[in-house]
C-alpha positions in Angstrom: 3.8 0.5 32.7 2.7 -2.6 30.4 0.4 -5.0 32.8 2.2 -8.4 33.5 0.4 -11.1 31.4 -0.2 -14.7 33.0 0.0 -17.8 30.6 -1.2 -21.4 31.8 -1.4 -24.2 30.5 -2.6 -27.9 32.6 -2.0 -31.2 32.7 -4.5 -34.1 33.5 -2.8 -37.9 34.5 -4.1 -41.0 34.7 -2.0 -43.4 36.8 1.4 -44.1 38.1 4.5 -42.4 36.0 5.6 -45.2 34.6 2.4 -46.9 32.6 -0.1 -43.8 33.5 0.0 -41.1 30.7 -2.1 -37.6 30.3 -2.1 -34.5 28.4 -1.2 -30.8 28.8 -3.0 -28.3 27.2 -2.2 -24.5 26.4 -5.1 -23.0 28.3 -3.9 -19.6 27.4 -4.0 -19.7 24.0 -6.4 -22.9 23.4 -3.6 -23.6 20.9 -3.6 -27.2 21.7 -3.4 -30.1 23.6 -0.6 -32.6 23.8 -0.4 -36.2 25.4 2.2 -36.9 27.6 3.8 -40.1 29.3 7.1 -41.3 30.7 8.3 -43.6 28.0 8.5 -40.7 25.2 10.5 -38.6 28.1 12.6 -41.5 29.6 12.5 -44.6 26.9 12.4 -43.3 23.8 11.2 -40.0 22.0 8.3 -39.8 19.9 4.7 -40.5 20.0 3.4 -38.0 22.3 5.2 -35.3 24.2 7.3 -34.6 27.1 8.4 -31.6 29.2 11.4 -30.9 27.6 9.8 -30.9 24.2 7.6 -27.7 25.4 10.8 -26.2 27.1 12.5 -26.4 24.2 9.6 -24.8 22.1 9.8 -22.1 24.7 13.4 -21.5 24.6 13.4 -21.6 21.0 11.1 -19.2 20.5 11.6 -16.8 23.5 15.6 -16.7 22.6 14.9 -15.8 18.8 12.7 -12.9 19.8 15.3 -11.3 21.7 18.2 -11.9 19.5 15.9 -10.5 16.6 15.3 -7.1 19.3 19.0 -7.2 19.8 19.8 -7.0 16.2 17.4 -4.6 15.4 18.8 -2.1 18.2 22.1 -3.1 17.0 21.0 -1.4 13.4 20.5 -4.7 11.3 17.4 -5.9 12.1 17.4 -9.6 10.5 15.5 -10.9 7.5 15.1 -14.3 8.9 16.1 -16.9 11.9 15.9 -20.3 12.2 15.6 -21.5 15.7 16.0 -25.2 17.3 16.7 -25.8 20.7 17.9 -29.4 22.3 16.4 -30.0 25.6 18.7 -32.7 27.0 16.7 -35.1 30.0 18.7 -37.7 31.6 16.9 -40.0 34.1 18.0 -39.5 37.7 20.2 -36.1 36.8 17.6 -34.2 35.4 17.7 -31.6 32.6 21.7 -31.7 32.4 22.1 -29.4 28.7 20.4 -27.4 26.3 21.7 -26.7 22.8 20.1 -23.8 20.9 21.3 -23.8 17.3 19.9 -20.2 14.9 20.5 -19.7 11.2 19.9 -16.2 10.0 20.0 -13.9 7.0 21.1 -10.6 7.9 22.5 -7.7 6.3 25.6 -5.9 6.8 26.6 -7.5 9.6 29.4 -10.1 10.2 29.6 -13.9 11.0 31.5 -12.4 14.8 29.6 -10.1 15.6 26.3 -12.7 14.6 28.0 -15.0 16.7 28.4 -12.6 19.6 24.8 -10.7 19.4 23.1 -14.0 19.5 25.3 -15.2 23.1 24.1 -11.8 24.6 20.6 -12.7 23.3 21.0 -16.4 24.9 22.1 -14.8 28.2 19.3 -12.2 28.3 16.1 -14.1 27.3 14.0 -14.3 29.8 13.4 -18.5 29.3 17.3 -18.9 29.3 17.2 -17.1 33.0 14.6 -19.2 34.0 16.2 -22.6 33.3 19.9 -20.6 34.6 20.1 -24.0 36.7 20.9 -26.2 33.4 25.1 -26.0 33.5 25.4 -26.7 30.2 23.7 -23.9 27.6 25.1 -23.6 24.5 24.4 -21.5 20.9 25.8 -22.0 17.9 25.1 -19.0 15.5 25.1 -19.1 11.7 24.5 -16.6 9.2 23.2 -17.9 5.8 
């Protein structure tokens, strides 16, 4: 049985949330390191980073590896996806959607069954379970 592996990553704040700011860094990896405040999650996006930003680069990438798994054990393993994923934050609600959007090349298989492989895949990546307390979850599936 494969050994569980144990990512991390940190923050370090200075201040109160609304004028204070920090940065997160990928401690795993060493990958980076990202500055964070409340205006780029609450204001206005842009400048530096928030938390949905690095949920939605771990949605997007967690759902296209197992909808690429889930095509190859359906027999038409893909040639390429394109994944983006909308991490929606309103103030005082929360995270209220998320909007994953792939565009794919594969072969022999059809626009439905695309469709269909890649709402399994949405349903069984393991980031999508995590975050299975955001209502609204979409995908919207497009072969090229």
């Amino acid at each position: 049985m494969p050994r569980p592996i144990v990512s991390q990553a940190s923050t370090q704040w200075n201040g109160d949330l609304f004028t204070g700011s920090g940065s997160t860094a990928l401690e795993t990896s060493h990958a980076a390191t990202f500055d964070v405040n409340w205006k780029s999650r609450a204001e206005e996006a842009g400048g530096t980073t928030n938390p949905e930003e690095l949920l939605a680069a771990a949605h997007a990438t967690c759902f296209t590896m197992q909808f690429s798994n889930m095509l190859k054990e359906n027999g038409t393993a893909p040639t390429q996806l394109n994944t983006t994923a909308e991490v929606t934050f309103e103030v005082g609600a929360g995270i209220t959607a998320i909007a994953l959007k792939v565009n794919g090349q594969v072969e022999g298989l059809s626009a439905e069954d695309f469709s269909t492989i890649a709402g399994q895949a949405k349903d069984q990546c393991p980031v999508s379970q995590a975050l299975a307390g955001v209502k609204d979850v979409t995908v919207e599936a497009t072969l090229a």
